[in-house]
N, C-alpha and C positions, 0 to 999 in steps of 0.2 A: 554721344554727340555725332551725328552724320556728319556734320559738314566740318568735324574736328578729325577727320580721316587721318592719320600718320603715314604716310604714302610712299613720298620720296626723303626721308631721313637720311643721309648720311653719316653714320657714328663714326665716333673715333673715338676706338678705343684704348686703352694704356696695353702695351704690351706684357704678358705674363710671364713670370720668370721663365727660365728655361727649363726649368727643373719640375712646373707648374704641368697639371693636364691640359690638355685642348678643350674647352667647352665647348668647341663649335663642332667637334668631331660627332659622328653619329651618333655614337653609344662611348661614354669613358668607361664604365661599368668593368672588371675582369670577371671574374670565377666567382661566379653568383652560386648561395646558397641558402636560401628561403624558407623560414619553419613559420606554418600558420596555423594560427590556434582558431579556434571559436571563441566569438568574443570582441573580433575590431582587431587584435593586436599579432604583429609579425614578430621576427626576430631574421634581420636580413645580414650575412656574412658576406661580405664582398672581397676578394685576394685581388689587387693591383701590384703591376709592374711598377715601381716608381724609382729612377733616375736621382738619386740625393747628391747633393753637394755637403763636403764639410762643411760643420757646421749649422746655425740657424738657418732655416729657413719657412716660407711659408708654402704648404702643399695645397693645392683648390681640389677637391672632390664633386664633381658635378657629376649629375643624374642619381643624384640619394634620393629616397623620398620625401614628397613635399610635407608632411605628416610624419617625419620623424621625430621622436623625440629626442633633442639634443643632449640631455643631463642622460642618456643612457649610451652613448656612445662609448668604444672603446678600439684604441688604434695601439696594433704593434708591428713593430717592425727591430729586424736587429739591426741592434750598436747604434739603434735610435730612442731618441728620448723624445715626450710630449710637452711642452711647454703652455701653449693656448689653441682653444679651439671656438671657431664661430659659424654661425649657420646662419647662412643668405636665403630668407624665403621669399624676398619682396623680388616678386618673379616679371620681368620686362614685360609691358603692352602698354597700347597708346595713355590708359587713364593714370598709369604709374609711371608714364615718362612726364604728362603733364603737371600730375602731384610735386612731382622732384623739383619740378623746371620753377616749381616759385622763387622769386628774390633774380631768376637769371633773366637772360637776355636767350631769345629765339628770334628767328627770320618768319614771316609771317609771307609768301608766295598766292598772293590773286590773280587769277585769270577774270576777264573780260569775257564773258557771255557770249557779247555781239562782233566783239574784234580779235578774240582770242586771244590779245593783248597780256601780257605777264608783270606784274611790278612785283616790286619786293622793297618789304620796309621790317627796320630792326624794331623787336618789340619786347618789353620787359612784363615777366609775367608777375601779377601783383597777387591776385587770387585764383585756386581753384574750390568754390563753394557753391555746390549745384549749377554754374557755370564758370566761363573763364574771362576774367576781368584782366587789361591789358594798360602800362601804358606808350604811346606812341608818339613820341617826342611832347609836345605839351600837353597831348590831351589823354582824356582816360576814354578805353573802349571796350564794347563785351565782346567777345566771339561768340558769333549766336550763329544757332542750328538754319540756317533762313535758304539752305540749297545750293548758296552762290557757291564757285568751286574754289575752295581753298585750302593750301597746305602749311601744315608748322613743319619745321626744319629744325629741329635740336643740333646744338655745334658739339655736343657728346654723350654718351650717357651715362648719368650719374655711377658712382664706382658702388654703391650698392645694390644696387638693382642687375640681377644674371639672368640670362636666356633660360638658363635651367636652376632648378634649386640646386644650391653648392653647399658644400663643407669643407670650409678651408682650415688650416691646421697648422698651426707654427710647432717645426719639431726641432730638435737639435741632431746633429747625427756627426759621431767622432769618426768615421772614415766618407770618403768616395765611392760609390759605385749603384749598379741598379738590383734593386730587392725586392723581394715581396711583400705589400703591405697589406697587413689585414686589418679592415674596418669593418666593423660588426656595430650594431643599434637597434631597436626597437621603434614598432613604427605603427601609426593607425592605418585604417583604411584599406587593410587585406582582409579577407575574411572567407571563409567557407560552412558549406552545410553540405549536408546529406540528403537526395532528392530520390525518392523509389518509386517506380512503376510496377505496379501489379497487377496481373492479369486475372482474374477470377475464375474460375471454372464450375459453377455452382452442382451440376450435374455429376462433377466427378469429385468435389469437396478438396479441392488444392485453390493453390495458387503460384504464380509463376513469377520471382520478381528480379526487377534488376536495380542496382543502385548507383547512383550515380555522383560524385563528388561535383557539385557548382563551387567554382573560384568567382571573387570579383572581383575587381581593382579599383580604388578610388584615392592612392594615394595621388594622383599628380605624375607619375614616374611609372615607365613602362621594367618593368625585370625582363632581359634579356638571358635567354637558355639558362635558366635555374635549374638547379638542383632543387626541388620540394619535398616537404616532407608535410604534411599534416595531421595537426595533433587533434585526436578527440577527445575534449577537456577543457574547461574553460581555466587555469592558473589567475588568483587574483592578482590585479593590478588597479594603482588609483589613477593610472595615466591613461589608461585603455576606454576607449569608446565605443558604447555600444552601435554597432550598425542593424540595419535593418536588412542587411544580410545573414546576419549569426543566427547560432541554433534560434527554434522558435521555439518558446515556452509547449509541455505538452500538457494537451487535455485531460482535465481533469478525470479518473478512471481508466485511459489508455493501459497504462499500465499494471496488469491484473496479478502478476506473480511475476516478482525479483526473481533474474535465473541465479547458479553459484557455477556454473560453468566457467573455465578459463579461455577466452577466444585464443587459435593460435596467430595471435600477433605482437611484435616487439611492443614491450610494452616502454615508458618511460615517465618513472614513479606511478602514481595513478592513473595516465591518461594512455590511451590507446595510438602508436604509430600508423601512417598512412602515407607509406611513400609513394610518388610518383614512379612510375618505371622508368621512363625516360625524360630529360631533360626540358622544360616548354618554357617559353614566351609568353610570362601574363602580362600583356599589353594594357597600359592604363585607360578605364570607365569601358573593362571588357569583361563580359560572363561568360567563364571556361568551363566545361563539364568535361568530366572522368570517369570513364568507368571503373569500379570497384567489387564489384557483386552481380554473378546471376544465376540465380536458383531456379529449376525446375520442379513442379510437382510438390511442392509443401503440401503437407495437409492442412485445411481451414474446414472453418464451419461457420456457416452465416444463421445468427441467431440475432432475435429482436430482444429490444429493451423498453421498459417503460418504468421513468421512477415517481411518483407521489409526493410531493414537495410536504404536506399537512394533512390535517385530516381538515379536508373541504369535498364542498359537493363542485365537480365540474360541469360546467351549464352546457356542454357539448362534446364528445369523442375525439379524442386527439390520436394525433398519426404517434404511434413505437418508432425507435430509433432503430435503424438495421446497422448491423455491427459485427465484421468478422474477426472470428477468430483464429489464430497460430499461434506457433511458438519460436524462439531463437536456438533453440537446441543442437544441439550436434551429434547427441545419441536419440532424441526421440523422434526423430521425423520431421526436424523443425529447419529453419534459415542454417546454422551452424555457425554465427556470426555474430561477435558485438556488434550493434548497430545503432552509428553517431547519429545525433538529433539530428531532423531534418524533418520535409514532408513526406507521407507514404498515400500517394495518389492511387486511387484502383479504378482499371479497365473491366466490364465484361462483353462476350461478343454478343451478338445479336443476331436474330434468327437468317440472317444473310454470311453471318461467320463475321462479322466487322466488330472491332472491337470499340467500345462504347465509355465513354467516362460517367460510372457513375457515384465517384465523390471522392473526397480526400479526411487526413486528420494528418495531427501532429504526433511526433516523438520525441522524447528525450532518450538522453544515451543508454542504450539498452543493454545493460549485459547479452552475455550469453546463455541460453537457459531460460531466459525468460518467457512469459505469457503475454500477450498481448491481443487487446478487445478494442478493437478501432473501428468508433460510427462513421458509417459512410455516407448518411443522411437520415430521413425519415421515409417511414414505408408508408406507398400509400392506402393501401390493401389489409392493414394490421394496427385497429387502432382498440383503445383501451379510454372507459369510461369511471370516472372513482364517483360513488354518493353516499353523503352520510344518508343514512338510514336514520338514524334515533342517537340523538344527544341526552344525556340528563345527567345531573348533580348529582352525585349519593353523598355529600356529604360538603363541608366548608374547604378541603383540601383535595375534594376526590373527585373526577369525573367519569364516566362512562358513552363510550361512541363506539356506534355500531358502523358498519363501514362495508359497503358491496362497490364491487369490483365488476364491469362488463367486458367482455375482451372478444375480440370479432376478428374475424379472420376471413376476406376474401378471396384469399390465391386457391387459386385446385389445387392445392398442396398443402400438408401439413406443416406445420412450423412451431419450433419451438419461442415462448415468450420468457422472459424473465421481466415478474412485477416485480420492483419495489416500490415498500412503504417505510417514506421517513420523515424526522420529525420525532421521532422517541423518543428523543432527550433533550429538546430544548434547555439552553438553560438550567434552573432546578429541577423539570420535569424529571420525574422517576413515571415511565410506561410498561408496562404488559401487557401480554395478547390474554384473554381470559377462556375465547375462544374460537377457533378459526376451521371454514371447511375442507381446509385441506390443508395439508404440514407446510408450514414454512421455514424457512434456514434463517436465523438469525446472524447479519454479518456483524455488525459492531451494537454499540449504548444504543445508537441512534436510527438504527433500520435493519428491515426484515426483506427475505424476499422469497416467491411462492415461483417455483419454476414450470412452467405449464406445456405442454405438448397439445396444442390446437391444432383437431383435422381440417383437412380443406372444407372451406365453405361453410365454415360453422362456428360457434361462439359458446362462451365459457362464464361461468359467474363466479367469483370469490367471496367468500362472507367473513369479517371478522370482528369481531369483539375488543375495544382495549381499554384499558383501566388506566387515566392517568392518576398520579400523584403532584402536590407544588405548595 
């Protein structure tokens, strides 16, 4: 509501114990230590100086995250006991001062347009329901949005409603003095991924990459000079939200061979450590990046793919998917590196040396060791035509189809294709190849595949025969 501006408010507020933190102070925050997993969910350890009185008292915690979750908190402190704990999320602004203000009494401040004129009249607020209904000595009024210049004036602000999200805590504590209190909780709204840049070299069959940790923040609450550690792993949790930050699901085939290599990093139970080196500032609805990784010279190889969903005829040539290949290895020439999900973007340069994007995929968490076959897009130069040839019956449960394969190749360069054909096992389907022009690898029940070395400028045909059974 425009013209329900909160401008000139004067609160009065209660004074906080003495023993209480300063909300209004920059940062209350001490000795930040922050572990983020993939997945939404933190685990944030905060060590505060706190000042106890004998006895009960109640401590405020402000600047936690707004996206904590409270049933996992946990506070110690010596020669102190925990009694009650409460978390204030209904965070101060004009439409939660107005919510609050039903049932009270506000000053309602008009100026005069024409005379500048100021009046003021006491007004009870009755409702706030898509607008604010008022009433003003006998009559009833709406405060409507209509430009005229006007101020509401709260005489205080409700005691639930904080500048920052709090966590207030009644503890009990058998001596005097000031100590360290550690409050540790679980939190939504932090998350990271794994972002890599790779440079391609196709002439010399490497690649160059570097990797990069993106943080985000969306709890509400800026972490000042943390301590971070990030975990690669996602740990179940039923409180944890997925963000559309976290690892990204990977493509299906990305993954071509599980390595058994051990990356050398601290591990912690199954998930992989990822400390910061030094301390940072992840300031809240801010994306951080880290560097983590940069390899020079891998070996790759850019080979095409094309797979056959059935045995159908295609009414026109379809572009192969171009796809390279590496590995994570540490002894074979590879990354030398677990490497957490994320995106792996590839650059190559172009005839001026400029480096050029030409496509991305996804990863899930990779061992060490591993293979790895990432489309980069489709080629436009390398495409592949499937046509049945000859269908026919032999029988009430048997069929027979013949099936050519055209494969073309425009670049002045040869290139390796890998056809696959699948569909072999549908269902009950039992298939075999009965007879084929040239050997193929059968990977699983369900498909084969004919690896082809196509020279420049030139095209290739496959012939096969299969028998199904059902």
């Amino acid at each position: 509501m425009r013209g329900l501006a909160v401008l000139c408010v004067p609160f009065v507020l209660t004074p906080l114990p003495a023993t209480a933190q300063d909300p209004a102070q920059a940062n209350a925050q001490g000795d930040l230590a922050v572990t983020i997993y993939n997945g939404g969910q933190s685990l944030v350890q905060d060590i505060r100086q706190i000042a106890f009185p004998a006895g009960r008292t109640r401590q405020e915690f402000p600047d936690v995250s707004a996206q904590i979750r409270p049933q996992t908190v946990s506070f110690a402190a010596a020669n102190t006991a925990i009694v009650e704990q409460n978390f204030d999320y209904d965070l101060l602004s004009p439409n939660a001062l107005m919510q609050k203000a039903v049932g009270e009494t506000v000053t309602l401040l008009r100026t005069n347009p024409a005379t500048g004129a100021e009046t003021r009249e006491r007004a009870k607020v009755l409702a706030v329901n898509g607008g604010v209904v008022l009433q003003i000595g006998p009559r009833i009024e709406i405060l409507r949005d209509d430009g005229l210049p006007v101020r509401v004036i709260f005489d205080k602000i409700p005691p639930n409603l904080r500048a920052k999200p709090t966590l207030s805590i009644t503890v009990d504590s058998d001596r005097t003095g000031t100590r360290p209190a550690t409050l540790s909780y679980l939190t939504n709204g932090l998350g990271w991924a794994a972002d890599y840049v790779s440079l391609y070299d196709e002439k010399a069959g490497t690649i160059d990459v570097q990797g990069w940790v993106t943080l985000s923040n969306n709890t509400g609450t800026t972490f000042d000079k943390a301590k971070t550690l990030l975990v690669a792993g996602t740990p179940s949790s039923r409180g944890a939200i997925s963000p559309a930050y976290g690892p990204r699901p990977q493509a299906s085939g990305n993954l071509r061979r599980a390595g058994t290599e051990t990356a050398p990093r601290e591990q912690l139970g199954d998930y992989y450590l990822y400390p910061l080196a030094e301390r940072t500032t992840i300031a809240n609805a801010q994306t951080k990046q880290v560097s983590f990784l940069d390899v020079s010279g891998v070996p790759a190889q850019k080979i095409y793919e094309f797979t056959v969903g059935g045995f159908n005829t295609m009414t026109e040539p379809a572009s192969a998917a171009s796809v390279i290949k590496f590995n994570t290895s540490a002894n074979g020439g590879g990354l030398g590196d677990a490497l957490p999900a994320g995106t792996v973007r590839f650059y190559q340069r172009d005839m001026r040396g400029d480096p050029q994007f030409i496509g991305e995929n996804s990863i899930g968490h990779t061992p060490m060791g591993s293979e790895l076959g990432l489309a980069t897009g489709l080629a436009f130069d390398v495409k592949v035509q499937a046509t049945v040839v000859k269908r026919e019956r032999i029988s009430d449960h048997r069929w027979r189809t013949q099936m050519s394969y055209l494969l073309t190749n425009a670049r002045p360069n040869p290139v390796t294709l890998d056809l696959i054909q699948r569909g072999l096992d549908w269902y009950w389907d039992d298939t075999r190849i009965l007879d084929e022009s040239r050997r193929s690898e059968r990977l699983d029940s369900d498909g084969t595949r004919w690896r082809v070395e196509l020279p420049a400028n030139a095209e290739a045909t496959i012939t096969a025969t299969f028998e199904t059974r059902y």
